[in-house]
C-alpha positions in Angstrom: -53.7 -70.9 -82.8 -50.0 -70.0 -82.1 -48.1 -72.7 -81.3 -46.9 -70.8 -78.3 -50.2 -69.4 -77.1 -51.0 -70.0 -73.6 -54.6 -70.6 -72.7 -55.5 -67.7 -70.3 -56.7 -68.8 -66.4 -55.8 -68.4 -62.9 -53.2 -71.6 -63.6 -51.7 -70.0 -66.4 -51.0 -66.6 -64.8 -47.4 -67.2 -63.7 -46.3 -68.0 -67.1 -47.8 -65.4 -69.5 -45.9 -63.5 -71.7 -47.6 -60.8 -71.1 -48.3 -58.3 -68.0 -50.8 -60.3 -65.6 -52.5 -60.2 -62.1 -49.4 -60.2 -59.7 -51.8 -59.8 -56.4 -53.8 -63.0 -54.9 -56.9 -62.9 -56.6 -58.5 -65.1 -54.1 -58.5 -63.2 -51.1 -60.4 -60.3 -53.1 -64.2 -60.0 -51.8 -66.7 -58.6 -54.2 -67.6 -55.1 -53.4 -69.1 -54.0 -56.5 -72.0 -55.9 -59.2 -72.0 -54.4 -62.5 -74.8 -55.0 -65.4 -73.3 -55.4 -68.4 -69.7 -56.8 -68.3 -69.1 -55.8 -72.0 -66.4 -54.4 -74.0 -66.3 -51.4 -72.4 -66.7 -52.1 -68.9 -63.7 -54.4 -69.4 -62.0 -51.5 -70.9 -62.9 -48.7 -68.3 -64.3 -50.1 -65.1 -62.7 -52.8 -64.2 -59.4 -51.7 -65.9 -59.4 -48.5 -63.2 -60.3 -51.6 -60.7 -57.5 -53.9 -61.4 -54.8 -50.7 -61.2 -55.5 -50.3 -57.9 -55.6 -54.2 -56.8 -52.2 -53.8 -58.7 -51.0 -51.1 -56.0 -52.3 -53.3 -53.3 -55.6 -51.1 -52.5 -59.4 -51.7 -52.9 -58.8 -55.7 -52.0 -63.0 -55.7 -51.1 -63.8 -54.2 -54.2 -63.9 -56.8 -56.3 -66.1 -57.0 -59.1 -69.2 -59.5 -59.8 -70.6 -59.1 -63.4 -74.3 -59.6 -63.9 -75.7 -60.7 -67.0 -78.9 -59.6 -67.8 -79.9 -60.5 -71.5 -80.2 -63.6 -73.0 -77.4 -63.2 -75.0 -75.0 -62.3 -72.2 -74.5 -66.3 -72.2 -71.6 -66.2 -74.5 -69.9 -63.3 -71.7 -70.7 -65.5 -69.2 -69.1 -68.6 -70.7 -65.8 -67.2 -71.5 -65.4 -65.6 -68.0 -66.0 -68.7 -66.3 -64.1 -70.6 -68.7 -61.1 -67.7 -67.9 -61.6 -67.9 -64.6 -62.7 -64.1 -65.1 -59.6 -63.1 -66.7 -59.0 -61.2 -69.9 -56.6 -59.5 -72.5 -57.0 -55.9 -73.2 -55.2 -54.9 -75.7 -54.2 -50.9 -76.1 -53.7 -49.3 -79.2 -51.8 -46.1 -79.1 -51.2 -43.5 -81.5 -48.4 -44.5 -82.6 -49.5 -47.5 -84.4 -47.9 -49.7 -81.3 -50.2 -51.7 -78.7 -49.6 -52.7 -75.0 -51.5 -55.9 -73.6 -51.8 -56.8 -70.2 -54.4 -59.4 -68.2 -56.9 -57.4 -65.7 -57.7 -59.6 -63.0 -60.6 -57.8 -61.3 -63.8 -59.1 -62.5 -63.4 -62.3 -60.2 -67.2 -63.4 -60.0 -70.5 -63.8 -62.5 -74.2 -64.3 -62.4 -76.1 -65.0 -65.5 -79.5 -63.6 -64.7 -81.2 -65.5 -67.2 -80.8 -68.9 -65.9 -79.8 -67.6 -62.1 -82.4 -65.2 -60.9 -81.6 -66.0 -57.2 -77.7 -66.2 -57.7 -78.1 -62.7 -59.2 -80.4 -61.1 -56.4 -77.9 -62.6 -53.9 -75.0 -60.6 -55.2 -77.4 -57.3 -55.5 -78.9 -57.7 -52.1 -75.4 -58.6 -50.2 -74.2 -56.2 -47.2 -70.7 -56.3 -48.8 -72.1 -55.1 -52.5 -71.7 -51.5 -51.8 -72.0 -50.7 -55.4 -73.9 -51.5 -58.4 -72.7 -50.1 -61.6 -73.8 -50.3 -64.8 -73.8 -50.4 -68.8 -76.4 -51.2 -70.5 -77.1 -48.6 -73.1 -79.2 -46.0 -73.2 -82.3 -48.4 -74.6 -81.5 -50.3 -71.6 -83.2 -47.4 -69.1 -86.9 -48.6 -68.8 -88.7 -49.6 -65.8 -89.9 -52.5 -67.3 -86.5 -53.9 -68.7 -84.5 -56.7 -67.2 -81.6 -54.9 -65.6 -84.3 -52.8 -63.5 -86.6 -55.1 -62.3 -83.0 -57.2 -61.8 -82.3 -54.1 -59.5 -85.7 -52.7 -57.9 -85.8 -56.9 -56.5 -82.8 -56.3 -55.2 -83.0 -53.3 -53.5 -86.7 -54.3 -52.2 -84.9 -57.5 -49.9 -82.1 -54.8 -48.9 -84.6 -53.1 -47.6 -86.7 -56.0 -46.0 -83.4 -57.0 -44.6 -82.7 -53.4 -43.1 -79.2 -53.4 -45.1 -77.8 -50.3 -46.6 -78.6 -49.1 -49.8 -75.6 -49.6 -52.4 -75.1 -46.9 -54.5 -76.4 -46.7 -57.8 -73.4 -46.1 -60.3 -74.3 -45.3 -64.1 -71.2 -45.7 -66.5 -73.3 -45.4 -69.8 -72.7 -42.7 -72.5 -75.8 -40.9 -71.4 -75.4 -37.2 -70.4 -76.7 -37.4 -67.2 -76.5 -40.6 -66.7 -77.2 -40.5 -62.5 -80.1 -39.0 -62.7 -81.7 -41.1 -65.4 -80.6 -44.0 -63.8 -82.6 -42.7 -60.3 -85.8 -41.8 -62.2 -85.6 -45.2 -64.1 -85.1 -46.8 -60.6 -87.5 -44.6 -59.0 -90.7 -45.5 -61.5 -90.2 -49.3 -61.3 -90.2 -49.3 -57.5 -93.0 -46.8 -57.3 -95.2 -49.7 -59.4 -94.4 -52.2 -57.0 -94.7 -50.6 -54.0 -94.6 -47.3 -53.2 -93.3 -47.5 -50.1 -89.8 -49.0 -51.7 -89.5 -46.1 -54.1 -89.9 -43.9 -50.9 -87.1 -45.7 -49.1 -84.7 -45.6 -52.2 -85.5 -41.9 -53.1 -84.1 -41.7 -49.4 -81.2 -43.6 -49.0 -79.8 -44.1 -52.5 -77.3 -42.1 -54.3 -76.7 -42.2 -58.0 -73.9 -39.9 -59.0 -73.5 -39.0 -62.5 -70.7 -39.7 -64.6 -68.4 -39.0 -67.5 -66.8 -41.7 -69.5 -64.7 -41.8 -72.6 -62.8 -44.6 -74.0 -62.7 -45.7 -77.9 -63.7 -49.6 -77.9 -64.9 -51.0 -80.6 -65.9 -54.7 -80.8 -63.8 -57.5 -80.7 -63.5 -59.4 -84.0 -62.0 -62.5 -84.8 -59.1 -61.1 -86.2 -58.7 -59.4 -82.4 -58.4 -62.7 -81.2 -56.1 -64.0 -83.7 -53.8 -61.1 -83.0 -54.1 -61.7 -79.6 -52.8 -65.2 -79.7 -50.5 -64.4 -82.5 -48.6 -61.2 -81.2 -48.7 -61.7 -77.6 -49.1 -65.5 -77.1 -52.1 -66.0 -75.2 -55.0 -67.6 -76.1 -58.3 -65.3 -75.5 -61.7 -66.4 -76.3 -62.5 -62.6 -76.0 -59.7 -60.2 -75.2 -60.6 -56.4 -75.6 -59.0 -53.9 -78.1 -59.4 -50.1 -77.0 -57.0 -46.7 -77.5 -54.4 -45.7 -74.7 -56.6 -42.7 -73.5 -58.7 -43.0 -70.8 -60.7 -40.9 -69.0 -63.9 -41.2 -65.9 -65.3 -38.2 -64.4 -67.4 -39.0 -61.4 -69.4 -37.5 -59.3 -68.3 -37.9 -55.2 -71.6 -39.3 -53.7 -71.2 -42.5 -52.7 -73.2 -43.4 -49.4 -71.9 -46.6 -48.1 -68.1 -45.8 -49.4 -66.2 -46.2 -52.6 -62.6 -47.7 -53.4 -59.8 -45.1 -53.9 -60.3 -44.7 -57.7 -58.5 -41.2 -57.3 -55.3 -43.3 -56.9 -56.1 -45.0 -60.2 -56.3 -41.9 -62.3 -60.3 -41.1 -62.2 -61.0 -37.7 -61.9 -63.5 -36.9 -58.6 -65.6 -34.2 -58.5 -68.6 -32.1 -57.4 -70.3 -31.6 -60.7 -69.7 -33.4 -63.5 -71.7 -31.5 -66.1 -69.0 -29.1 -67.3 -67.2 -32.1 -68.1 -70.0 -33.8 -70.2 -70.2 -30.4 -72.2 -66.7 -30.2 -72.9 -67.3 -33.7 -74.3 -70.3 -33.2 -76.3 -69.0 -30.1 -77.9 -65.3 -30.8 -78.4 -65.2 -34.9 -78.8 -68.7 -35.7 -80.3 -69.0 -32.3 -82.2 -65.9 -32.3 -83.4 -65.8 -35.6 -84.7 -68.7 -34.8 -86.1 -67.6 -31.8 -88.1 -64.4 -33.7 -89.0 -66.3 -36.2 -91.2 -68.5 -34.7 -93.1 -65.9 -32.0 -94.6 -63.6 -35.2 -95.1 -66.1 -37.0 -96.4 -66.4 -33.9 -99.3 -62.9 -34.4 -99.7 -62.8 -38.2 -100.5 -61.9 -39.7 -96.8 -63.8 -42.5 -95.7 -62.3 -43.7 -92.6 -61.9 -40.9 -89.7 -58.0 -42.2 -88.9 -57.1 -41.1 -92.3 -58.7 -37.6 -92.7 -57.6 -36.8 -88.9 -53.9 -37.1 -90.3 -54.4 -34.8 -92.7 -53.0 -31.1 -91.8 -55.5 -29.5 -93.7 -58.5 -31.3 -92.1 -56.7 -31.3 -88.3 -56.2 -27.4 -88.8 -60.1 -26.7 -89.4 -60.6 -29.1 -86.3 -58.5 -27.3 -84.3 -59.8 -24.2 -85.4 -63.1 -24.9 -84.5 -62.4 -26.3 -81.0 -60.7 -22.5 -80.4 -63.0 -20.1 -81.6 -66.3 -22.0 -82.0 -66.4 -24.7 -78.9 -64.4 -23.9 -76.1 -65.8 -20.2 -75.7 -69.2 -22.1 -74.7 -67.5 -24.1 -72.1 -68.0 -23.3 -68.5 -64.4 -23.6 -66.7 -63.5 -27.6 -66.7 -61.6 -27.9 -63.3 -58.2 -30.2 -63.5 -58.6 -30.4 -67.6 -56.1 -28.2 -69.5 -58.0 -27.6 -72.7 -55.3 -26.7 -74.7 -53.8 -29.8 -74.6 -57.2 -31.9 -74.5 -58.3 -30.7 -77.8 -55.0 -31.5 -79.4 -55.2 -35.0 -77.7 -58.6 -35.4 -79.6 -56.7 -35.0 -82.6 -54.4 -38.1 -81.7 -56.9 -39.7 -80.8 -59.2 -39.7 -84.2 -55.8 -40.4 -86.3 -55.5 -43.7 -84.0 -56.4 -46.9 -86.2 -57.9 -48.2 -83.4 -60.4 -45.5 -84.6 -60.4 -46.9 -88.3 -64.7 -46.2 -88.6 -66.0 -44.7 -92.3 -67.0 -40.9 -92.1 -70.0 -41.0 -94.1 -72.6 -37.9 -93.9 -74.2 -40.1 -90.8 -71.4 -40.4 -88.6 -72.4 -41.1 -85.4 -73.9 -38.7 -83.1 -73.4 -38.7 -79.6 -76.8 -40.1 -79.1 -75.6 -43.8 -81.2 -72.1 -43.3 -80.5 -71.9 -46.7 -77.2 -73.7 -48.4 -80.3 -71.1 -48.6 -82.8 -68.1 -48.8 -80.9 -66.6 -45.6 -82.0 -66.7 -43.2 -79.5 -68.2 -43.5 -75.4 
């Protein structure tokens, strides 16, 4: 460790070197339980979260995380030993990184071990929405984060308490309404009656997400402690761009994420095409001509004029003429910020022939 590294918790806030919390995390109720506080929840969700405690707004939308897999221990252990806090680290394109502390995950149930501790957040009048990531093998009826959820919406309903709404953040085109039929057909095997009243009074809004995160390594957390002196027993490295496209159906309310930069909108589908066709396809295409031409990491063959021309070239004449209009996205500029973006080093992945598709893309940390 540094000899200047500061352990990171609520005590050590005032004193980090780096960008912290600044608002009163205690006063903050929790509004919103997520399943699956992993890297990229940490990088997306609560990040857009904590910029709006940051502006004094969203104060009761604090977030809970749920783990729901055994080995959601290790999350769990570091978040209380943190006090929820957490490092994430931005890399830009430029080679340079930002790091700042996001304060906004400020409670946590481990499923596991705390069945009852994790129904109580679920089934709570003030939990107005649960979000998730769980990855796409995560949607079945009969896995852990839905029967977490049917339970929880069944004593809502005993109680007469509003449904939340149900807020899908995987990299799942479609997400919403996977999530609703996943919901739907545990209910419907417990009682039928339950998957009538959630059919009825729950909303589950699709979503676009998109943030390069890969995992966090050891040598993460040595740079952590080593270039910005604070000690992080698991800080999160991710690129500078962000983006979240979601869908405006919330039924009991939703914090002001407008006023943290997410993008809020009718339809979200045009903006899951222009994704899969100009992000995922054209990272595809990009490796496997750079793989011909001796690149194996995508960073390096993205830097290369000949190989960002052909890209470029295929997002104008081959892609973006299949795209419906994409309200509020200049696609111009988006398509030559996806060049940045695959010459970052945050995005230092091999480009063999089996790159990853968009289907196994959350899986390897490359692209979401």
């Amino acid at each position: 460790m540094a000899p200047s590294a500061t352990k990171l918790n609520s005590a050590a806030l005032a004193n980090l070197p780096i960008a912290a919390p600044d608002y009163d995390r205690s006063s903050i109720r929790v509004g919103i339980a997520h399943l699956g506080t992993g890297h990229f929840h940490r990088a997306h969700q609560a990040m857009y979260i904590d910029r709006l405690l940051r502006q004094g707004l969203a104060r009761e939308w604090g977030i809970c995380g749920v783990g729901v897999l055994r080995a959601d221990r290790r999350i769990r252990d570091v978040l209380r030993a943190q006090d929820g806090l957490y490092t994430l680290v931005l890399a830009n394109p430029d080679g340079s990184r930002d790091a700042r502390v996001i304060g906004s995950i400020v409670d946590y149930r481990y499923a596991p071990e705390d069945w009852e501790g994790a129904i109580d957040v679920l089934a709570a009048p003030s939990t107005r929405i649960v979000s998730m990531t769980i990855t796409e093998g995560g949607y079945s009826p009969d896995g852990p984060a839905f029967a977490l959820l049917t339970e929880g919406l069944a004593r809502r309903r005993e109680r007469g308490v509003t449904s939340p709404t149900i807020v899908s953040c995987d990299n799942i085109e479609d997400n919403g309404n996977l999530a609703r039929r996943t919901v739907l057909e545990a209910a419907a095997r417990r009682d039928r009656g339950l998957a009538d009243w959630i059919a009825t009074h729950t909303r589950f809004p699709n979503s676009m997400v998109d943030r390069i995160t890969p995992a966090t390594t050891a040598e993460i957390v040595s740079d952590v402690r080593c270039d910005f002196g604070v000690d992080d027993r698991w800080p999160v490295l991710a690129e500078s761009f962000a983006a979240w496209v979601l869908e405006d159906d919330f039924g009991d309310g939703r914090p002001p994420l407008e006023q943290a930069g997410v993008l809020l909108v009718d339809d979200v589908s045009p903006y899951e095409a222009m994704k899969l066709r100009l992000l995922n396809a054209g990272h595809q295409c990009l490796c496997y001509f750079a793989w011909l031409c001796g690149y194996r990491f995508v960073h390096d063959a993205a830097r290369d004029p000949l190989l960002a021309g052909f890209l470029l070239a295929y997002f104008d004449s081959e892609a973006a003429p299949t795209l419906k209009p994409v309200p509020g996205i200049d696609l111009g500029e988006y398509q030559r910020t996806l060049i940045e973006r695959f010459a970052n080093p945050v995005c230092a992945t091999r480009s063999p022939g089996c790159a990853p598709t968009p289907r196994t893309a959350s899986r390897s940390g490359c692209f979401r």
